[in-house]
C-alpha positions in Angstrom: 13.4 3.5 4.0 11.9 7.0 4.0 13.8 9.5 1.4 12.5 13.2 1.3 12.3 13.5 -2.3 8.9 15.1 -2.1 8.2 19.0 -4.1 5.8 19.8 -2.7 6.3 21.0 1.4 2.3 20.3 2.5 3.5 17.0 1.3 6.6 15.8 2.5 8.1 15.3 5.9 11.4 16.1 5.1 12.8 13.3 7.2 15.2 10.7 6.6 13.6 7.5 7.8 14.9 4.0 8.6 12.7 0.9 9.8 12.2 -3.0 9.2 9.8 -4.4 7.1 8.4 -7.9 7.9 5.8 -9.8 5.4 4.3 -13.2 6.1 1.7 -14.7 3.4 0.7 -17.9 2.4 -0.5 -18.9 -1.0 -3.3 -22.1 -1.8 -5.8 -23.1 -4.0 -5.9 -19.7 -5.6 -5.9 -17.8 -2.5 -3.3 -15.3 -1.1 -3.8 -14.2 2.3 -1.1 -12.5 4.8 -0.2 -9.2 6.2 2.7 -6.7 5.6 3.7 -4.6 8.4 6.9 -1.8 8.6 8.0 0.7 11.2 9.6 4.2 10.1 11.8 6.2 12.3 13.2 9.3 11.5 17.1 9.7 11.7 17.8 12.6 10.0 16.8 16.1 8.3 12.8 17.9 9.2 13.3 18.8 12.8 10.9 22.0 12.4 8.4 18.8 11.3 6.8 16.6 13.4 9.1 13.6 13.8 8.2 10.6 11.1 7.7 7.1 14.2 4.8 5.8 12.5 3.9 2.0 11.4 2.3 0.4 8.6 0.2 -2.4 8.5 -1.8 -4.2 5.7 -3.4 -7.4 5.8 -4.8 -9.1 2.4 -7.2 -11.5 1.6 -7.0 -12.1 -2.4 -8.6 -14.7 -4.7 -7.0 -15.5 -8.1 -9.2 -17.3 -10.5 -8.0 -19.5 -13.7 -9.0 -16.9 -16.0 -6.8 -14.5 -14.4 -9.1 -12.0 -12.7 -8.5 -11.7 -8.9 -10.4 -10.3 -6.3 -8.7 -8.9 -3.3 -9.8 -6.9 0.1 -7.1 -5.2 1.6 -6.0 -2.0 4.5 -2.9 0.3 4.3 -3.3 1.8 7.8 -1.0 3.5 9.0 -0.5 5.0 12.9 1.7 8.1 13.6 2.9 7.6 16.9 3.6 11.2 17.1 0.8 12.3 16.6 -1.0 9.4 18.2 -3.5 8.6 15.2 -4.5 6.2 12.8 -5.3 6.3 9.1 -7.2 3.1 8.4 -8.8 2.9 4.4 -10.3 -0.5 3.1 -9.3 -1.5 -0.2 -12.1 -3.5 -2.6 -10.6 -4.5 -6.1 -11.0 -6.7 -9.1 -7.8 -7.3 -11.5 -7.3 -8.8 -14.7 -3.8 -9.9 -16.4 -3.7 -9.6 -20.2 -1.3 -9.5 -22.9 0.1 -6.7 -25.5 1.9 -8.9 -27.5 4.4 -10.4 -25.4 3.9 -7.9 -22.5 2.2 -8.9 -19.5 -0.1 -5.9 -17.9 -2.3 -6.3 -14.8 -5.4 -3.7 -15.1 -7.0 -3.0 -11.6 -10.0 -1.2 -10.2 -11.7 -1.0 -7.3 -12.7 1.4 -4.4 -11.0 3.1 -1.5 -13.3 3.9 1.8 -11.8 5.7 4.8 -12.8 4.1 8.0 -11.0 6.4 10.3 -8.2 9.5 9.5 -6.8 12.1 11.7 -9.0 15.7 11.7 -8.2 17.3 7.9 -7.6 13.9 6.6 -9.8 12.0 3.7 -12.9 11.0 4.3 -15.8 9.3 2.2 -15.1 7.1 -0.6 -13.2 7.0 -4.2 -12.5 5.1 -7.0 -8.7 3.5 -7.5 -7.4 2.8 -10.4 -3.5 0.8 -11.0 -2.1 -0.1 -14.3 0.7 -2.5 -13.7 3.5 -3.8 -16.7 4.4 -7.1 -15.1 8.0 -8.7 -15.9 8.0 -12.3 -15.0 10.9 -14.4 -14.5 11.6 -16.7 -18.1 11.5 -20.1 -16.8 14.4 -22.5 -18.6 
């Protein structure tokens, strides 16, 4: 689901949006590996905006160690089938789950490259940085 909640116009679509999401991943020997794909239409709201029919896809590749640092490669691409473009970045990261007391947090860096973007989009390289509080299920 797409909701325009965005403040900022050069930001938002201002399209309602409505699509499946399908994820299929497999998880061994400290490996995680699958891919996560979604389609957005729009079906409501914007119509002096281009028209939100785009796809997302992201295939993972992760490696969790017994220490609990894990190493992942990743995409987010994304193609606008209005505008007949993709957005393709490749993801490189390194996480590490520690505790605050009882609290669970996941600390994650990494880098972001752009491999291909529509004219105006990013370009180059930059650093990524996600903070995560994690709430696991208490087992009985």
């Amino acid at each position: 689901m797409l909701v325009p909640t965005a403040t900022s116009s050069a930001l938002a679509s201002k399209q309602l949006g409505l699509g499946p999401t399908v994820v299929v991943l497999k998880q061994q020997s400290g490996w995680t590996y699958g891919v996560l794909w979604n389609h957005l239409w729009r079906v409501a709201g914007g119509s002096g905006r281009p028209r939100v029919n785009s796809d997302f896809v992201q295939p993972f590749l992760a490696y969790a160690t017994k220490d609990a640092r894990t190493y992942a490669i990743n995409t987010e691409s994304t193609y606008d089938w209005t505008g007949n473009h993709w957005s393709v970045p490749i993801n490189l990261s390194v996480s590490k789950v520690v505790r605050f007391g009882h609290q669970p947090m996941s600390f994650q860096g990494g880098i972001k490259c752009w491999v291909t973007t529509p004219h105006g989009g990013p370009e180059g390289c930059g650093p990524r940085v996600v903070v995560t509080a994690l709430f696991p299920k208490k087992r009985k």
